[in-house]
N, C-alpha and C positions, 0 to 999 in steps of 0.2 A: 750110485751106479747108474740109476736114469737120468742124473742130470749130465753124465758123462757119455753115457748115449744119446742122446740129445747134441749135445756137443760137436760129438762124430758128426752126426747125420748133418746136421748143419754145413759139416766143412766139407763134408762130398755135393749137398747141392748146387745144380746146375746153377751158374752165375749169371745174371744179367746181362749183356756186355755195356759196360759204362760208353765206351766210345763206338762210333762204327766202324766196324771191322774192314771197310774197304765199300766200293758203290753198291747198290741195291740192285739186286738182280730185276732185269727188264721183264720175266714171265708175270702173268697178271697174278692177283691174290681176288681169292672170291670175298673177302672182308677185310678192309684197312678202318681201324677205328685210331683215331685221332686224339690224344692224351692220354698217359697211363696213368691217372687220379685211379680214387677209388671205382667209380662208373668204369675208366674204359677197360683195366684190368681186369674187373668183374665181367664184363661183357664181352673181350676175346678171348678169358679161358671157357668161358661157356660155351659161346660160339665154335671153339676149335676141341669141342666135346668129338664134335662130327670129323672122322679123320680124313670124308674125303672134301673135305675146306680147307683152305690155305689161307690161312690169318697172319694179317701183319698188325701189330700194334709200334704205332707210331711215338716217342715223346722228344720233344727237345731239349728236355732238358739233360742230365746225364745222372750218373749213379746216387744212391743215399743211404739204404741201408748196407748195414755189411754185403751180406749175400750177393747185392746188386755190383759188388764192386766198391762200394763208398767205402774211402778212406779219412775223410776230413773227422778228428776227434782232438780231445786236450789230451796231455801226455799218458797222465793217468791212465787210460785205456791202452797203451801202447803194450803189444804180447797176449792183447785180447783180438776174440772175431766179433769186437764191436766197434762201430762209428759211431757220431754223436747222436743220431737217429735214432739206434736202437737201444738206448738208455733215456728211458721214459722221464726221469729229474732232471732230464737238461732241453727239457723241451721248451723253459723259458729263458733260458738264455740265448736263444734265436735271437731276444729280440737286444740284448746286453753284449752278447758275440754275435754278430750277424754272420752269415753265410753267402758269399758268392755265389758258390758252385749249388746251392738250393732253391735260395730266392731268384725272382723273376725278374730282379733287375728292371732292365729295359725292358719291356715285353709288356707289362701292363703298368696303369696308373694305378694302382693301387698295391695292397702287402699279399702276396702270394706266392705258393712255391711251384717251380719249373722243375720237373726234377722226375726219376723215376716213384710212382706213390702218390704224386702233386702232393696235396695240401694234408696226407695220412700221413707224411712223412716228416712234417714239422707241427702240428697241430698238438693238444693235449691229451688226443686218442678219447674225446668222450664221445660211448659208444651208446644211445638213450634211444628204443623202440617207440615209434611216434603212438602216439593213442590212436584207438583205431578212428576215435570222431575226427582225427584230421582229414584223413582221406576219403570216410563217407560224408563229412561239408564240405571239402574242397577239391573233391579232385572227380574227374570225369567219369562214365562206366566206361568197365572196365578195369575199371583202377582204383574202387573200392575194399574197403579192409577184407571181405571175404574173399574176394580176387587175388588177394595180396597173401596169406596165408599161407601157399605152398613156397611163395619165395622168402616171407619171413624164416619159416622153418629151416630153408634149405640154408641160408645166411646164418644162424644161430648152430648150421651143423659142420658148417663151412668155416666159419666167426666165431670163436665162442664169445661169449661177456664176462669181464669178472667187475666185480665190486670191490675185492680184497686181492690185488695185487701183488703184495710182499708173498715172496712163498715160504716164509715163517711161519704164513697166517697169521702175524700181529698187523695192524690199524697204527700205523705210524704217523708223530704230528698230530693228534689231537684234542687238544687244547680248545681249537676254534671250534671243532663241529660240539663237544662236550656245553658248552657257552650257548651255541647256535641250538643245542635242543632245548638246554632249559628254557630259550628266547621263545623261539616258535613251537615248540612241543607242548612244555608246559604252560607258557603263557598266550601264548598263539592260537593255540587249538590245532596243528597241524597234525599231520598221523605221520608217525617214522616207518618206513616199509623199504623193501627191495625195490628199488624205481623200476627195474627191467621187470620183475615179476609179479610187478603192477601196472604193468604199461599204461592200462585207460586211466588211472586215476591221476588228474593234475592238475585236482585245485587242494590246497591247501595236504602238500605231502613234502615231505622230506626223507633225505636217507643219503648214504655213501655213495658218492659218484659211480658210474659203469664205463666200463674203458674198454678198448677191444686188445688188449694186452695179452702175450701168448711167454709162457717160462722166464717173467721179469723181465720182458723185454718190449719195446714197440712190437706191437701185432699190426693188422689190419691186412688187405690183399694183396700187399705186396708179400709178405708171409708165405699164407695161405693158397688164394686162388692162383699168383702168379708163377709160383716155386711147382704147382704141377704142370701148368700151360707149359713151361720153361721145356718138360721133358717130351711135348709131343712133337715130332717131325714135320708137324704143318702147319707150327706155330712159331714167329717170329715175333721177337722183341727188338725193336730199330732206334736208338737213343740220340739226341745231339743230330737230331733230324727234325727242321720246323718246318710244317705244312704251309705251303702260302698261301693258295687257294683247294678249291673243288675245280676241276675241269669237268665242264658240261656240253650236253650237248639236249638242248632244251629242258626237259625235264628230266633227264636222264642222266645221272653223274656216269662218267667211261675212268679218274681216274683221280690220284692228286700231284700238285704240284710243289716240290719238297727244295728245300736250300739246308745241303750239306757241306759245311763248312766252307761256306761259301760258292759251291756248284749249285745248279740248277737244274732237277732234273723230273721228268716224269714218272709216276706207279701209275701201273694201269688195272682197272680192275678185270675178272670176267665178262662176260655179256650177261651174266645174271648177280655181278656183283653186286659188294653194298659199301657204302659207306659210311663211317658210323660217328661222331663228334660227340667228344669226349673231354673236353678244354678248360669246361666251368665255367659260370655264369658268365663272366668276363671276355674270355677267349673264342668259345665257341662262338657266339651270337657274333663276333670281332670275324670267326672265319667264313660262316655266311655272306656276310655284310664283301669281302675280299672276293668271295665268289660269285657274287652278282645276285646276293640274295636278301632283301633289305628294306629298307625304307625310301622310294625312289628317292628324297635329296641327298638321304644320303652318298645314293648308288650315282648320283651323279657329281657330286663332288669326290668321290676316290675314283671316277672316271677320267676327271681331268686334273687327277693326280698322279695318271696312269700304274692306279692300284689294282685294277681288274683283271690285268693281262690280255688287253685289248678286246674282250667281250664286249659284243654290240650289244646296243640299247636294246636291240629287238633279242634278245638269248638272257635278258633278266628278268628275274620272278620279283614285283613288286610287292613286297608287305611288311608294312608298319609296325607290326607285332614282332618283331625280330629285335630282341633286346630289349624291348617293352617290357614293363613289371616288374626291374630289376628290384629285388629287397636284401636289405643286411636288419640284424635285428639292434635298433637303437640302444645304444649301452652306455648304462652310468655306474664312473665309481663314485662307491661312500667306503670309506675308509673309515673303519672299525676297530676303538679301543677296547682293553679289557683288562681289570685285574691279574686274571687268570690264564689269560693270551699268552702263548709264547711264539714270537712271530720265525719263520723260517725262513735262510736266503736262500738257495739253491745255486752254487760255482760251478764257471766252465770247468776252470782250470785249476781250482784247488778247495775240493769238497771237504768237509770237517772228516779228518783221516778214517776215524771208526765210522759213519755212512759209509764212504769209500770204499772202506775194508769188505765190510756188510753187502754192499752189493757187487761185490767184485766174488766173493767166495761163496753167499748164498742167494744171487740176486733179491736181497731183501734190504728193508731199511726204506729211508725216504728218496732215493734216488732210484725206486721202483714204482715209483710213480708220478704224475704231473705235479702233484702239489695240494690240489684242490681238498678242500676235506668234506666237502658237502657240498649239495645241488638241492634247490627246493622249489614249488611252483603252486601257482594260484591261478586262477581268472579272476575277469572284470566283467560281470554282468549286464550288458544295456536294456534301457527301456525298449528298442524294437525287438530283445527277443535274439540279438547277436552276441556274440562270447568274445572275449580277448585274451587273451593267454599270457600270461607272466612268469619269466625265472627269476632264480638270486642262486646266486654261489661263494662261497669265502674261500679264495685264496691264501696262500703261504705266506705273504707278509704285505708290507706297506706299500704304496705308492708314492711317488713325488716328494711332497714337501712332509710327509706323513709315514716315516719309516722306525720309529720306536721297534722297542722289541717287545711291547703291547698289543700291536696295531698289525689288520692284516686287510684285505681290499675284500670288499663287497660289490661284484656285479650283479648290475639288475638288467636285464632283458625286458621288453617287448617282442612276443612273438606271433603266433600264428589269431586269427580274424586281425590285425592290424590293418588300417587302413591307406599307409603312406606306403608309395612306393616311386621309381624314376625309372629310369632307360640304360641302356649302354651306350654311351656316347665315347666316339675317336676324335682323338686333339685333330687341328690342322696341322701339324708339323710334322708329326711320327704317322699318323694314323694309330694311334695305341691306343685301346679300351681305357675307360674308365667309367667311373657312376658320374650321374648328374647330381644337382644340386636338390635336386625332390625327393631323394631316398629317405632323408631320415625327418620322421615331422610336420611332412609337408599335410597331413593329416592332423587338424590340432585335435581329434579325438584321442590320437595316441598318447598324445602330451601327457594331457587327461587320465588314461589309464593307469600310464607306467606311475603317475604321480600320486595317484589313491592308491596303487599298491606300498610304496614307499611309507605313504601315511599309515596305513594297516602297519606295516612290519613297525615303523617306529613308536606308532600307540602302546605296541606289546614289551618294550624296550625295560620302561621302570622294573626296579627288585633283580633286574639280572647283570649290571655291573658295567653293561656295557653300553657305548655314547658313540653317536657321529661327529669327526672329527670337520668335514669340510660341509657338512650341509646341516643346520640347526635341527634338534631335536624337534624341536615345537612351531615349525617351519608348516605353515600351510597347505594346503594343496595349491591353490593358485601360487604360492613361495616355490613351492617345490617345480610346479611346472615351467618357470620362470629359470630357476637352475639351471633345471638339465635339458636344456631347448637354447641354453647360450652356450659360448665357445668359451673352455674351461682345458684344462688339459683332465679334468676327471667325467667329462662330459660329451654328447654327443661322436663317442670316439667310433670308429669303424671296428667291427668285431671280425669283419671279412667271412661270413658266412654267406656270401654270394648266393641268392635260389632266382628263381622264379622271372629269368628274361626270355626264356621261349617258351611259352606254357600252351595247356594243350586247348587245342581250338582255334586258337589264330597263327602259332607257331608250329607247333606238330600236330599232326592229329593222331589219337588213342592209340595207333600201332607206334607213335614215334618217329614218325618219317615227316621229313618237313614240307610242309605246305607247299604245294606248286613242284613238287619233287615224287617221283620214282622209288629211288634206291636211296636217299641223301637221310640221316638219322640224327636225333639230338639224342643223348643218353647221359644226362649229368647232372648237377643241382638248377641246372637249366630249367626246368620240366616241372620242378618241383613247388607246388605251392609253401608259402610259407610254413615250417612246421611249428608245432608246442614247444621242441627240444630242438638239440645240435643235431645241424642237418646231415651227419656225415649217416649214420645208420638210416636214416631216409634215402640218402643217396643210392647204399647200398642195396637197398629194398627194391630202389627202383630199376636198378640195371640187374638185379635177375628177372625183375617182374618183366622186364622188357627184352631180355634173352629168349621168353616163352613166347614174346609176340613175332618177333623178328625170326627166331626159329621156325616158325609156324609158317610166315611168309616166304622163308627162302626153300619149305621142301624136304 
């Protein structure tokens, strides 16, 4: 009966609109925030708490999950109010069926989604509360863990977490994490715990992945925060609308400049408007840079590209720090056999009938969730007294040349003290975001790290059955760093966790408004320094933390 209320409810809420309904009304909005990721959803339903503000969330991309309008699914779901979105077991077949109408296509150089939700809406939903030492060593005041507390809570009340996805309550698929504890548990030394309900601890822990998953379905803001914004009257959702610049007028943004389906046209804000960039790593630092806000060569070659929209030299805000710091976390696969392994494939379009069944009648089974069957983490201790931060996770099944029904993939992360990081640089032909060549490495400490943690996990390997298939057991550190620091297709691959290209001090400062700017805001994995885990619950920590500030300043 409550899965059947549920149901209902679902199919009366307010819908998205996938396309625009016709031009954008000319009256101003006192808040246009710029991408509907997890950040900018989060931050114009907060903002539009207040009802006498008029919020516009801007995205260009178009619908994804059901609710939002998204239709694109395989047959199977056909007579359901689901899309491919909101069935958690097909979230790696993105990369097996790609998606048009999700992916960003043209838009950037790199793997990312455009779309209502951005990157919550094809991602594996892992939903991991950062330790609080990340934000008391890396992040400015203000913005320390005890600062942070009333938005954690408020996201956990907003967001739930779960660990146990099926709503059977059975732990489906595992074979590899059962394998993965006797490795690291009992040989390892690590402690098996609730990763969310141990948040600070993350050296030597393991446990069952956290997901922001809501009734076996994709969760996250578009769910939650965006499904109540939907019903306030001074809150607008605008899709298949891409922002081209900020219009300025010195330090004072008055509005943006938007291209709908090919028109051109202006929002304008209030006179105590705000603007708010919401894009991700990539995109936003990419809409600065178009607005006259950057690193002067580059502000002068998309000038005589006439990318600016004729902005004089004298109406740009010069700084370097705009796209600066870009980091993704370095990722290697080891492809892991085992006796006792049984590997899992996950199909668009033709799931093993009984899955199928299973989550069609009880959202249960392994098609309720990503795959993953376990998440584990350590650090690297240096002699100056600074920490490094390490993940591992085992995947569903094999890789590349390594697909038995044994074998299933081992990601190993470098994450947060790492010291490699690059820029956002735009081609000359498109002007399109993309990473430079110093993101992954360009720090051989890192190398280093991630390569003594690999040595640790394979020291503990004998008595447990299980073996590396593309990288030698008894491979050295200097071996190992040699590996995964060359071009391998299980090697230095992009994980697309985009943070830390406007961070705060040279790009925003502590209230989030960017440098040399008024009303102009960054609120996205932009902001954020490298974290211990997946940045997405980071993300979302930060855009209420930065609701309270922004709040604060409008009044």
């Amino acid at each position: 009966m409550l899965n059947l209320l549920l149901y209902v409810l679902l199919l009366v809420q307010t819908y998205a609109s996938p396309i625009p309904p016709g031009p954008l009304a000319v009256t101003p909005y006192d808040v246009i925030v710029v991408g509907s990721g997890p950040a900018g959803v989060i931050i114009a339903s907060r903002l539009s708490e207040n009802s006498a503000r008029k919020v516009l969330l801007i995205e260009g991309g178009g619908p994804s999950y059901w609710v939002t309008g998204g239709t694109e699914r395989p047959q199977w779901l056909a007579g359901t109010n689901l899309s491919r979105v909101d069935v958690p077991g097909l979230y790696s077949t993105i990369y097996t069926n790609p998606s048009n109408n999700l992916l960003c296509q043209n838009k950037i150089r790199a793997y990312g989604a455009c779309t209502i939700g951005g990157n919550s809406a094809i991602n594996a939903g892992l939903f991991y509360e950062p330790p609080a030492s990340d934000f008391d060593l890396y992040f400015p005041a203000g913005w320390k863990h005890a600062d942070l507390v009333p938005s954690i809570n408020r996201l956990y009340q907003t967001q739930p977490s779960t660990n146990n996805p099926s709503l059977d309550g059975i732990y489906y698929e595992q074979s590899d994490y059962n394998a993965a504890k006797q490795w690291l548990v009992n040989n390892a030394g690590y402690t098996e715990l609730d990763i969310n309900a141990n948040a600070a601890r993350k050296t030597k822990v393991f446990g069952h992945p956290a997901y922001d998953y809501a009734n076996g379905r994709r969760g996250g803001p578009v769910i939650s925060y965006l499904q109540t914004a939907l019903k306030r009257p001074n809150f607008q959702l605008q899709s298949g609308t891409w922002v081209q610049r900020i219009v300025r007028t010195g330090s004072q943004a008055t509005g943006v400049v938007v291209d709908v389906g090919g028109t051109t046209s202006t929002i304008p804000l209030t006179s105590k408007g705000r603007v708010i960039v919401s894009g991700g790593a990539l995109k936003s630092p990419e809409l600065l840079m178009k607005s006259g806000i950057g690193d002067p060569a580059v502000l002068v070659t998309l000038s005589q590209a006439n990318q600016l929209g004729g902005l004089p030299s004298s109406q740009w805000i010069n700084n370097s720090a705009v796209g600066n710091g870009l980091f993704d976390n370095p990722n290697t696969f080891i492809e892991m056999e085992g006796p006792t392994i049984q590997a899992y494939t996950y199909q668009y379009d033709n799931p093993i009938p009984s899955d199928r069944d299973l989550y069609l009648t009880k959202k249960s089974g392994p098609y309720s969730f990503a795959g993953g069957s376990c998440s584990f983490w350590d650090t690297i201790q240096h002699t100056d007294g600074t920490v490094a931060g390490v993940q591992g996770g085992l995947g569903a099944a094999g890789y590349q040349a390594y697909t038995n029904a044994m074998t299933v993939t081992m990601n190993i992360y470098g994450t947060s003290g790492l010291g490699s990081t690059g820029k956002v640089v735009l081609d000359n032909t498109n002007f399109l975001p993309g990473p430079s060549g110093s993101v992954y490495y360009s720090n051989p400490r890192d190398a280093q790290d991630i390569a003594t943690f690999i040595r640790r996990l394979f020291d503990a390997l004998p008595g447990t059955g299980l073996r590396p298939l593309n990288l030698n057991q008894t491979a050295t550190v200097p071996q190992i760093v040699q590996y995964i620091t060359s071009y391998t297709p299980y090697t230095r691959g992009q994980v697309n966790h985009w943070s830390s290209s406007c961070r705060f001090g040279g790009c925003v400062d502590g209230n989030t408004t960017v440098v040399g700017t008024q009303n102009v805001h960054v609120v996205d994995a932009s902001i954020l320094a490298p974290l211990s885990v997946n940045p997405q619950m980071g993300v979302m920590i930060a855009a209420e933390r930065a609701w309270e500030l922004i709040n604060r300043l409008m009044g």
